[in-house]
N, C-alpha and C positions, 0 to 999 in steps of 0.2 A: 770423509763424508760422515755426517753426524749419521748417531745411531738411527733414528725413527725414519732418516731418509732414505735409511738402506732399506731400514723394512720395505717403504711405502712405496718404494721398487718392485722389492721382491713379491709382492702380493699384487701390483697391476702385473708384472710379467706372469705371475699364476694366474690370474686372471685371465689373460690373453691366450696361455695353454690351454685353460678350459675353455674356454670360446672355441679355441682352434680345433681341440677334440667335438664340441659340439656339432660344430662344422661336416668336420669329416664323418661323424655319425648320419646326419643329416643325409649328407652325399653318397653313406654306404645305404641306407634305409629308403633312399629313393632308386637306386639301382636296383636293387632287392626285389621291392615293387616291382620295377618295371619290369622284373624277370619272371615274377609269378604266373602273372596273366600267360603271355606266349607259352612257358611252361603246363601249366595248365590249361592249355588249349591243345598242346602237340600231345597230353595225356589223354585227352578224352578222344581226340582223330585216330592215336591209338587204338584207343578202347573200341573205337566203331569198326575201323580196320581187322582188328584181330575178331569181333562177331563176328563181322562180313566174313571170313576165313572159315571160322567154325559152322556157320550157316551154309555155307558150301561145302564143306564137306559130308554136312547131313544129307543136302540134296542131292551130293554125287551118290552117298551110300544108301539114299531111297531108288536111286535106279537100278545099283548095282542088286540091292534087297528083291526088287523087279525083276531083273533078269533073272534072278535064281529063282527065285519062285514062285513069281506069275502072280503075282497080287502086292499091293501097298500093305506095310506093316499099320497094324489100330497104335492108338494114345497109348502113354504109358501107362501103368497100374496107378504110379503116384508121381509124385516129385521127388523120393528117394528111390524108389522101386524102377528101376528103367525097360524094364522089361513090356512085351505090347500085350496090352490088356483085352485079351482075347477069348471068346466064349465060343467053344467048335468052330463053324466057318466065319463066324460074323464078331464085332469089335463090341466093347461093354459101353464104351463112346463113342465119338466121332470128334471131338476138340478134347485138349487133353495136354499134356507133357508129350516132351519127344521122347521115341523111345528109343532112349541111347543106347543102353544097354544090348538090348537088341539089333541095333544097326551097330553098334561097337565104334562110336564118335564121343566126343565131349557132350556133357550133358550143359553147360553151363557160358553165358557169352560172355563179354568182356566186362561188363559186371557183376558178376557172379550171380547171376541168379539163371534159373533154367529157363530152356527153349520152351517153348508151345509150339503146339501142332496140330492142324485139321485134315480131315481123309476124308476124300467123296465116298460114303460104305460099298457103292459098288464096286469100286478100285481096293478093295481092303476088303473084298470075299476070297477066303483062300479055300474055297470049292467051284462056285461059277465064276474061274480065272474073267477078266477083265480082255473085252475086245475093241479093237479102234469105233465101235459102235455103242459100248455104255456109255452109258449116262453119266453126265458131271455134275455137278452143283457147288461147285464155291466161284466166287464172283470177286476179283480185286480192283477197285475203285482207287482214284488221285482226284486230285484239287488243279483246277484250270486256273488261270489269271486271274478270273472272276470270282475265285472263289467256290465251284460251280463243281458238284461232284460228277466227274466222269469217268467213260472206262479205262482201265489199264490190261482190262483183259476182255474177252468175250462173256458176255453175259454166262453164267452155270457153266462154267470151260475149263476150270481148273482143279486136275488129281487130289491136289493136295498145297499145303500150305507151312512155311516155317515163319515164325514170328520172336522177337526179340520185342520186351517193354523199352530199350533205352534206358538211357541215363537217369529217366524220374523211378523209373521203374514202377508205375503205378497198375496195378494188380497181378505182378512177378509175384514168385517165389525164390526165396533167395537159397543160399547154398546149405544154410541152418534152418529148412524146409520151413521159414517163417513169410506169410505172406503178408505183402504191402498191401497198405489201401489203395480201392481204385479210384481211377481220375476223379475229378470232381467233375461237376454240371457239365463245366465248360468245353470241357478236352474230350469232344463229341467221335471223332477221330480215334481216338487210345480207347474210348470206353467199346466202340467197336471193332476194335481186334482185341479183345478181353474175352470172344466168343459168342455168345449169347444161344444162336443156334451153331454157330462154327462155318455158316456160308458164306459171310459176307466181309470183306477184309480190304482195312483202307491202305495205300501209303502214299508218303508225301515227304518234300524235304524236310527236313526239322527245325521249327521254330519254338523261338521263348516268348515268344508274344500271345500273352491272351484273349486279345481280343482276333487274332487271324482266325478267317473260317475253320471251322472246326477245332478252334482251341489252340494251347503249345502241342507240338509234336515231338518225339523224338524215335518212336518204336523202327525199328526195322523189319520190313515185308519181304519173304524171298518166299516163291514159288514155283511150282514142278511143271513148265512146259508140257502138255499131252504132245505138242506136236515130238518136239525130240526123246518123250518118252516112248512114242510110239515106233519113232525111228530108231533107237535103240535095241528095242524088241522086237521091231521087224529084221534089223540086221542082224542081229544073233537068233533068226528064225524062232524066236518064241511067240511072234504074232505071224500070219499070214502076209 
């Protein structure tokens, strides 16, 4: 076979190896893909999963915190400082940081940035102990089909409150006690569980759509039942 015809071989059959490699890149780059997403999605169920965890456990250690001493712990000092920011019987807040340190849980959910927390102040006097008879005032509100804010709980009914910003995390503190900005206009919903007075606290499934009532969502809402709080401390006779 003449010389140049070998070449003109040799260089279509390379030819055709790089094709063939381009191929299988292709094919490995579209797998790849297709694995991000799922992966990335079993990452972030995680992420909600292991809050949910940590948020539970604060709430079991706000009863147990209950039973031993007859009153709700106040906000933390800070977002490094976990300790409950306390001025003799009464809190220096009432929305605030959790105070981990003092209930001895994680300070931090599956984003790393720290819990929030609000306390009725009369649940969080550690002199005139808390009776099945005071007074509540935080209010948790959801989203009906319509859009339509209603209750999740009874109107002023609720001890206390544990909150998580989610995955946007707009107005968290993260774990380098550096704070996010808050929601924008939209995210009517996130901007109030941010606090304002500390009464009023929404939750809802979590959506990425901005224009859904109340904005995207993503925070997570967990709350202190008075009823099983009361049953608690009635059964270990620290209430009547």
């Amino acid at each position: 076979m003449p010389f140049h015809s070998r070449l003109s071989q040799q260089r279509r059959q390379s030819g055709f190896t790089i094709v063939e490699i381009a191929i299988v890149l292709l094919v490995v780059g579209l797998l790849i893909g297709g694995l991000v997403a799922p992966l990335s999605s079993q990452l972030e169920q995680r992420r909600v999963a292991d809050t949910r965890r940590v948020m539970e456990d604060a709430r079991e250690a706000l009863f147990g915190f209950a039973l031993r001493n007859g009153y709700l712990p106040c906000p933390a000092i800070s977002a490094i400082d976990g300790r409950e920011d306390r001025a003799g019987s009464l809190c220096n807040k009432r929305y605030g940081y959790l105070p981990w340190a003092t209930l001895g849980v994680s300070r931090l959910d599956g984003w790393g940035r720290v819990l929030a927390y609000s306390v009725t102040p009369s649940f969080a006097d550690s002199v005139s102990f808390f009776t099945l008879s005071s007074p509540r005032d935080i209010t948790v509100a959801t989203r009906g089909m319509d859009g339509q804010i209603i209750p999740a709980s009874d109107a002023n009914d609720i001890p206390a409150v544990i909150v998580s910003f989610g995955r946007n995390g707009y107005g968290a503190t993260s774990d380098q006690n550096t704070r996010l900005l808050d929601a924008g206009l939209g995210n009517i919903d996130e901007k109030t569980n941010l606090g304002g007075e500390g009464v009023a606290f929404v939750t809802r499934p979590a959506s990425t759509d901005p224009r859904a009532p109340g904005g995207e969502y993503d925070d997570v809402v967990l709350w202190l039942s008075p009823n099983i709080l009361f049953n608690r401390m009635v059964a270990a006779q620290k209430l009547p």
